[in-house]
PDB file of N, CA, C and O in Angstrom, chain B, residues numbered from 101:
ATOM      1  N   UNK B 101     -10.269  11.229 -26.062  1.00  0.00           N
ATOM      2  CA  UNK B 101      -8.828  11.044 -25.906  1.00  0.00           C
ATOM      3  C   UNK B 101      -8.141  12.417 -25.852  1.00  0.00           C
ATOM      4  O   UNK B 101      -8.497  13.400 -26.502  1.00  0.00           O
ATOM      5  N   UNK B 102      -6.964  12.352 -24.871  1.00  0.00           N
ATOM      6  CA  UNK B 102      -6.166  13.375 -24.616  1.00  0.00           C
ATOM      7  C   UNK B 102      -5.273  13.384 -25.723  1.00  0.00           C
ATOM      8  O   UNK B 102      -4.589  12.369 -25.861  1.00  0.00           O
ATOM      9  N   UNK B 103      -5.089  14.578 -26.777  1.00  0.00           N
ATOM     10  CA  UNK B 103      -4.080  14.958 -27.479  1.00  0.00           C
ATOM     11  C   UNK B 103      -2.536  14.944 -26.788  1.00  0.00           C
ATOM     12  O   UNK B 103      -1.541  14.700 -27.471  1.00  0.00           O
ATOM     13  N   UNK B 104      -2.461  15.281 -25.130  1.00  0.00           N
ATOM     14  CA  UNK B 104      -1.169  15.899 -24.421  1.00  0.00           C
ATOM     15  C   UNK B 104      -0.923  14.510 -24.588  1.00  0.00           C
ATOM     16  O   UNK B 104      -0.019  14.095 -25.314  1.00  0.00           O
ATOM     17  N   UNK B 105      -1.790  13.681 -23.862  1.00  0.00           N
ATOM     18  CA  UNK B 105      -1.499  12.187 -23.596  1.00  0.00           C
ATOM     19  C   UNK B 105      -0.817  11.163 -24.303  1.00  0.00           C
ATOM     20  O   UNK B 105      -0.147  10.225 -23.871  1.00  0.00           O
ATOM     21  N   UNK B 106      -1.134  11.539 -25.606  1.00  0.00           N
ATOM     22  CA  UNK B 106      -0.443  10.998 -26.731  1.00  0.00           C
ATOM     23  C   UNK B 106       0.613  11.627 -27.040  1.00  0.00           C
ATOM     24  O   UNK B 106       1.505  11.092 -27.698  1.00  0.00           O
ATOM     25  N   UNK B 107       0.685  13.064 -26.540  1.00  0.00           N
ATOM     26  CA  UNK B 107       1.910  13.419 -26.988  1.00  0.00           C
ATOM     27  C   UNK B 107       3.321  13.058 -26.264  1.00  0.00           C
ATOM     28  O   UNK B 107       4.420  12.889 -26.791  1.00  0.00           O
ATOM     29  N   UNK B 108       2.958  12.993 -24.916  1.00  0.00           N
ATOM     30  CA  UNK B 108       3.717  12.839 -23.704  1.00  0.00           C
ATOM     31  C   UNK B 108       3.983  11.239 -24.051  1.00  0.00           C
ATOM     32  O   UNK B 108       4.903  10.758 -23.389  1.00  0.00           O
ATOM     33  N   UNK B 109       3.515  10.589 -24.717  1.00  0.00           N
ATOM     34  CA  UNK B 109       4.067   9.017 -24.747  1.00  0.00           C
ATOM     35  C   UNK B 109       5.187   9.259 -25.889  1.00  0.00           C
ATOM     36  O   UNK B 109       6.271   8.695 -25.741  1.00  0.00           O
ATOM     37  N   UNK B 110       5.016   9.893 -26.769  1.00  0.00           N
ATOM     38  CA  UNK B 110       5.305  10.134 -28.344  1.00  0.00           C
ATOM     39  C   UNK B 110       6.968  10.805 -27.476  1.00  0.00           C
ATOM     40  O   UNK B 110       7.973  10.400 -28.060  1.00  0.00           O
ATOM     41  N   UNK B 111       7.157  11.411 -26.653  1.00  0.00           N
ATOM     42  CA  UNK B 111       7.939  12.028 -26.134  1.00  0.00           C
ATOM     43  C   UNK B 111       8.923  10.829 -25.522  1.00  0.00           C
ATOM     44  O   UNK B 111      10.119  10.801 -25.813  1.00  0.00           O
ATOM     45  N   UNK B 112       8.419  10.026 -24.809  1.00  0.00           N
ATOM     46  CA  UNK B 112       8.544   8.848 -24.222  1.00  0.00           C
ATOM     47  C   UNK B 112       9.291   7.944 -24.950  1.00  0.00           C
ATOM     48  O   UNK B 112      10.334   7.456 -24.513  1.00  0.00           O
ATOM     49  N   UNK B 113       8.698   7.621 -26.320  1.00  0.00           N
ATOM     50  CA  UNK B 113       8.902   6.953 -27.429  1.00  0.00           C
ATOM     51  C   UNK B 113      10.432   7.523 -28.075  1.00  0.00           C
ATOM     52  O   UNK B 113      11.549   7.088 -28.357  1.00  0.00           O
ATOM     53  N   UNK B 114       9.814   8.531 -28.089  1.00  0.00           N
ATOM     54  CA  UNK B 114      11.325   9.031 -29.048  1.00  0.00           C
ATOM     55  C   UNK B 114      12.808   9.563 -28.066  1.00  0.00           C
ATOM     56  O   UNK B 114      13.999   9.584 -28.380  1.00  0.00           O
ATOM     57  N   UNK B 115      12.220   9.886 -27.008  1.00  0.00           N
ATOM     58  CA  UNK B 115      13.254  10.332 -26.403  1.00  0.00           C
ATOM     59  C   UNK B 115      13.317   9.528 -24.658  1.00  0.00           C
ATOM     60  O   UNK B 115      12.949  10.193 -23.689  1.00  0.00           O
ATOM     61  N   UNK B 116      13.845   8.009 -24.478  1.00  0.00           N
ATOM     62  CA  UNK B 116      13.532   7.079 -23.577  1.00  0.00           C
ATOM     63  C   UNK B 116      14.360   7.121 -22.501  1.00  0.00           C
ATOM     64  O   UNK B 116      15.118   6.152 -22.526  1.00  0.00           O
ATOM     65  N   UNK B 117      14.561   7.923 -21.447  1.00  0.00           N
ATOM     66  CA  UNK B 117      15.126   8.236 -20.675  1.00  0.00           C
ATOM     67  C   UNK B 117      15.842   6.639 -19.883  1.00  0.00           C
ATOM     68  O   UNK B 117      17.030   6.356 -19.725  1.00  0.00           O
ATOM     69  N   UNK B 118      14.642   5.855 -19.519  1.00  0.00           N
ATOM     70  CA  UNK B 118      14.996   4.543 -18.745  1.00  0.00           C
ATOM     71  C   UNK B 118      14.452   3.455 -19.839  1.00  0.00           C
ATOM     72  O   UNK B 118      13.651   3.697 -20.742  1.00  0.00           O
ATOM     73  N   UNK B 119      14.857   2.635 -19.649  1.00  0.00           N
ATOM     74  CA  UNK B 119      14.501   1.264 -20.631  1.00  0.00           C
ATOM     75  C   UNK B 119      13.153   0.435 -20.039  1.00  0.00           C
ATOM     76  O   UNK B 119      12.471  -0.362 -20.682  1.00  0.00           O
ATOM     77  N   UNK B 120      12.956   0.851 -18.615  1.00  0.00           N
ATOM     78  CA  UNK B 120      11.430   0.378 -18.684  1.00  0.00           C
ATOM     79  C   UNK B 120      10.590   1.176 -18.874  1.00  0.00           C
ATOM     80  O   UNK B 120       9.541   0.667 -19.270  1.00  0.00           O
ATOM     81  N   UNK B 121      10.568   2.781 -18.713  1.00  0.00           N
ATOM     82  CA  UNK B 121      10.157   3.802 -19.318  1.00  0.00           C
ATOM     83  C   UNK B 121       9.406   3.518 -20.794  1.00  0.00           C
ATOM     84  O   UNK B 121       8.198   3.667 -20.980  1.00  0.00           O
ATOM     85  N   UNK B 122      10.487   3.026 -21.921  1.00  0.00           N
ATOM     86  CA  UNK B 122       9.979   2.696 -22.873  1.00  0.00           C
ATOM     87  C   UNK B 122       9.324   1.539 -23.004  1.00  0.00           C
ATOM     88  O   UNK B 122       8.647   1.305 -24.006  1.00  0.00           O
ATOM     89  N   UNK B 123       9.454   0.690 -22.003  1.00  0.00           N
ATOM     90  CA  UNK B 123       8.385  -0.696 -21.827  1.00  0.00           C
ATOM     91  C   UNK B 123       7.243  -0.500 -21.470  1.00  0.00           C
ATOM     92  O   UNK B 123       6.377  -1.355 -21.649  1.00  0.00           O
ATOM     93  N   UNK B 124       7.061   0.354 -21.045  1.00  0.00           N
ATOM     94  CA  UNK B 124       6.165   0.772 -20.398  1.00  0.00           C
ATOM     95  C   UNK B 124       5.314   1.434 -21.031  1.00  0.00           C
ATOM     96  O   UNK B 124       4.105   1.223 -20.930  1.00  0.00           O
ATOM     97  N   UNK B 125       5.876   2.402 -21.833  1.00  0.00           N
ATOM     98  CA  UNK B 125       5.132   3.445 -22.794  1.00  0.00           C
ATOM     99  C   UNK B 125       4.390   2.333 -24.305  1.00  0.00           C
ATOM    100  O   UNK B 125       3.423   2.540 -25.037  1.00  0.00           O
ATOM    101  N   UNK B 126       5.378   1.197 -24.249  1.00  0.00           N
ATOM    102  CA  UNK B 126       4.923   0.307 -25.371  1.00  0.00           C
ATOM    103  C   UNK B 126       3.730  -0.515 -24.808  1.00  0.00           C
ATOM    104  O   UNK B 126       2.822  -0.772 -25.599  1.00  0.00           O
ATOM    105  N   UNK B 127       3.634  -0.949 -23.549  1.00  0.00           N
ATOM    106  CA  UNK B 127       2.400  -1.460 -23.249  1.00  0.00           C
ATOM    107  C   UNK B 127       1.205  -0.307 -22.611  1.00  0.00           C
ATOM    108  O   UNK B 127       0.371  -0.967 -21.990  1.00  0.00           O
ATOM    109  N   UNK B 128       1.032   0.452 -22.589  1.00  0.00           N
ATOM    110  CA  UNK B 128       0.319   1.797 -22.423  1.00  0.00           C
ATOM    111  C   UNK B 128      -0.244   1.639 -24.101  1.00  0.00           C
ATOM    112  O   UNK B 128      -1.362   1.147 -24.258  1.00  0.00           O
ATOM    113  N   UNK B 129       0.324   1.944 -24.972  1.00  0.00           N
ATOM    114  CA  UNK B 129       0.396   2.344 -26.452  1.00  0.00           C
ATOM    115  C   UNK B 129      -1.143   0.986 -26.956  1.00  0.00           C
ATOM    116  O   UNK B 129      -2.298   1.088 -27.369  1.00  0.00           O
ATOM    117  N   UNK B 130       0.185  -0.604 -26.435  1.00  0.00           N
ATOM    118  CA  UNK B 130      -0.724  -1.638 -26.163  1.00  0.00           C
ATOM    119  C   UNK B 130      -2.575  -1.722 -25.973  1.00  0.00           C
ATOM    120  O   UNK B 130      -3.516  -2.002 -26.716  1.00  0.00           O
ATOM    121  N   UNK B 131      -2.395  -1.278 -24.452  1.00  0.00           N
ATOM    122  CA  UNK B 131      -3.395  -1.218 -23.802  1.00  0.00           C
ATOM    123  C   UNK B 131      -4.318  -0.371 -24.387  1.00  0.00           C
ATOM    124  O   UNK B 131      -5.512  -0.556 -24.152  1.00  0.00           O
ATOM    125  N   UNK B 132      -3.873   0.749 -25.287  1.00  0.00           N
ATOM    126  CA  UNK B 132      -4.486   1.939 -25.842  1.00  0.00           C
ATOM    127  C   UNK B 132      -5.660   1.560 -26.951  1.00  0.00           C
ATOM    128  O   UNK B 132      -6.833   1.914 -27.066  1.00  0.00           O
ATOM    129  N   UNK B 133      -4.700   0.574 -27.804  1.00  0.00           N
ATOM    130  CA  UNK B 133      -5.108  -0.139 -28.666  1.00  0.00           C
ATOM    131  C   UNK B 133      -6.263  -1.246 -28.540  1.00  0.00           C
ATOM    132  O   UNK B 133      -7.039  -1.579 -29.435  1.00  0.00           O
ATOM    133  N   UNK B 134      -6.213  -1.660 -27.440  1.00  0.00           N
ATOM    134  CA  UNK B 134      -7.047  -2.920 -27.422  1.00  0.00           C
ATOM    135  C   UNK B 134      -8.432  -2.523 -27.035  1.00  0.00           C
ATOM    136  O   UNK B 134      -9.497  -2.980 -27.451  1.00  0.00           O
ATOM    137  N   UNK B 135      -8.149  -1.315 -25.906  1.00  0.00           N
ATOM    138  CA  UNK B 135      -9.383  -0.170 -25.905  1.00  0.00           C
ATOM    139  C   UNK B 135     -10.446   0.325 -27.258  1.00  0.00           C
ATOM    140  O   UNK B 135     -11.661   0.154 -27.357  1.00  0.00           O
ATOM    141  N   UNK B 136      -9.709   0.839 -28.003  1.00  0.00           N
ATOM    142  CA  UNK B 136      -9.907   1.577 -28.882  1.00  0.00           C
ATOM    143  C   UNK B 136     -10.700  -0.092 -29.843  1.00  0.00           C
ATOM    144  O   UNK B 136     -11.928  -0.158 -29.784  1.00  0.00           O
ATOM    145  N   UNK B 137     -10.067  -1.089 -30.506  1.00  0.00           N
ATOM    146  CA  UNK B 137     -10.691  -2.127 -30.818  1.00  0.00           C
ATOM    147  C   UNK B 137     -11.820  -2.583 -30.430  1.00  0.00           C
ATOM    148  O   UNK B 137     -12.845  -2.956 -31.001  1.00  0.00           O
ATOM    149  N   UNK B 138     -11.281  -2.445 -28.779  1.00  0.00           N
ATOM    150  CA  UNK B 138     -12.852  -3.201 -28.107  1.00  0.00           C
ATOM    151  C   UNK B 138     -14.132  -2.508 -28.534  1.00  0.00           C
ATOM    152  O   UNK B 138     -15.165  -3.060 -28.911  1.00  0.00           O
ATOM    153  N   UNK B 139     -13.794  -0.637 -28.361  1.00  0.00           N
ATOM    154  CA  UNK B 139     -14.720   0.105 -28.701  1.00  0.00           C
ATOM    155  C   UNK B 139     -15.791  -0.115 -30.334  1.00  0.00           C
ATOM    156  O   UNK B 139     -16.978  -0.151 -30.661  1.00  0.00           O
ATOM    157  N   UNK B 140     -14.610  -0.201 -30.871  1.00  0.00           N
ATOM    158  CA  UNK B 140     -15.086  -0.338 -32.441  1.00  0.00           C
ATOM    159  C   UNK B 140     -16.045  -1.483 -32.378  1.00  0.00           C
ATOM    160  O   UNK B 140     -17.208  -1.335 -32.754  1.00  0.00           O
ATOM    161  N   UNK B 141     -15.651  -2.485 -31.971  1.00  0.00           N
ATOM    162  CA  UNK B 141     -15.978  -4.082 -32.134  1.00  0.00           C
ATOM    163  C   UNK B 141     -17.764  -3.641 -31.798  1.00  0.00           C
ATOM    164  O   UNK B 141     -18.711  -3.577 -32.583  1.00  0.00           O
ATOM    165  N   UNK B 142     -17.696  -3.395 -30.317  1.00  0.00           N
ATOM    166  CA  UNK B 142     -19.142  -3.062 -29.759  1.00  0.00           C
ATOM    167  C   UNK B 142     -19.999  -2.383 -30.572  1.00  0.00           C
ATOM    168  O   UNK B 142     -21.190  -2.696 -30.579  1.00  0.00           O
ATOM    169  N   UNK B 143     -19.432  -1.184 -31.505  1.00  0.00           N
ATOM    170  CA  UNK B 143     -20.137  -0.133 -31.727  1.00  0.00           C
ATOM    171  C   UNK B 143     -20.979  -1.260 -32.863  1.00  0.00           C
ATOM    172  O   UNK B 143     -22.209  -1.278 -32.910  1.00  0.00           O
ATOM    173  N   UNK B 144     -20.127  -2.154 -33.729  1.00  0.00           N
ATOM    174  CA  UNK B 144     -20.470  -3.036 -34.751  1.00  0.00           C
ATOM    175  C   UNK B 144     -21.505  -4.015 -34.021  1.00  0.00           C
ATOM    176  O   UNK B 144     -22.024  -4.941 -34.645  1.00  0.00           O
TER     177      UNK B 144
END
């Protein structure tokens, strides 16, 4: 995982220029998550 990547959402997050911008950044965040789960799940 990209450190910028997370940061650039975190940027996104806090400072939301457009309102789907931040919809967007919340299902990204989403998607991030379910990744990261799936990963775990397998490794188990």
């Amino acid at each position: 995982m990209c450190y910028g990547f997370f940061g650039l959402i975190f940027l996104q997050l806090t400072f939301p220029r457009k309102p789907d911008t931040l919809i967007l950044s919340k299902h990204i965040l989403l998607t991030l998550k379910r990744a990261v789960y799936d990963t775990k799940h397998e490794e188990v």
